[in-house]
C-alpha positions, 0 to 999 in steps of 0.5 A: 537525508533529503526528506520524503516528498510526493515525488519521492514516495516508493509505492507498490500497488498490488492488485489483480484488476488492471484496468483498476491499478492503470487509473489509480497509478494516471490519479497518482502521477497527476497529483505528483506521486511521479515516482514509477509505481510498482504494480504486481498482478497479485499477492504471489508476484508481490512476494517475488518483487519483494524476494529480489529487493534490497530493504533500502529499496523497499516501498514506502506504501503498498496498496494491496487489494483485498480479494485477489487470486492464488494470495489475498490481501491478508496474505500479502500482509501477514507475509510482509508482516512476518518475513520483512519485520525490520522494514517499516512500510505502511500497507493499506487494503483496498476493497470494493466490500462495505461488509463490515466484518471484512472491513474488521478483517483489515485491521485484525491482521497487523496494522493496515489501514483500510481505504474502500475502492469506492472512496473518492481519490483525494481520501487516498491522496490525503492518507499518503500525504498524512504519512509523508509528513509523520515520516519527515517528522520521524514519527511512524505510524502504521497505516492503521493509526 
């Protein structure tokens, strides 16, 4: 198996702000993330995208908004939680909050990392390279670790 690399790398963006996903997905492919992101306008579209795929097909990395209409971040969390066990996919919220007790309600819930919408780019850059070289190493780790 070829090993996983930033052009490889399948990644979901799950977020209601369209100009926010339309920046983040430019700074992904500039730094060589070429791959085709996935973007789902919020939690219900991304529980439908993840209805219609194939568990060899699913992302490697879903950046999932925090506070989105119809379902939030928790809840697109807890539902890939429950109904997709088998499939390892390392899933980091983004929040614009700074309230610490919604920055403990990230990691409550499964083992998400949590990565502030404020952050500077190259902090979420480093987050998925760290994962690209735990998974070549055969060693997951869960967004939270």
């Amino acid at each position: 198996m070829e090993p996983l690399s930033r052009e490889s790398l399948r990644i979901l963006h799950v977020d209601d702000d369209d100009d926010f996903a339309e920046v983040g997905e430019r700074c992904l492919k500039r730094a060589g993330f070429i791959r085709p992101i996935v973007h789902c306008a919020d939690g219900i579209v991304a529980i439908d995208y993840f209805s219609t795929i194939k568990p060899d097909d699913a992302p490697h990395v879903i950046l999932v908004d925090l506070h989105m209409p119809r379902m939030n971040g928790l809840g697109v969390l807890h539902w890939i939680r429950t109904r997709y066990k088998e499939i390892k996919v390392a899933v980091y919220l983004l929040t614009s909050s700074e309230d610490p007790s919604v920055i403990s309600r990230c990691f409550a819930d499964g083992d998400a990392g949590y990565i502030p919408k404020r952050a500077k780019f190259d902090h979420l850059i480093q987050k998925l390279d760290d994962l690209i070289a735990s998974i070549n190493k055969g060693v997951w780790k869960s967004a939270g670790e």
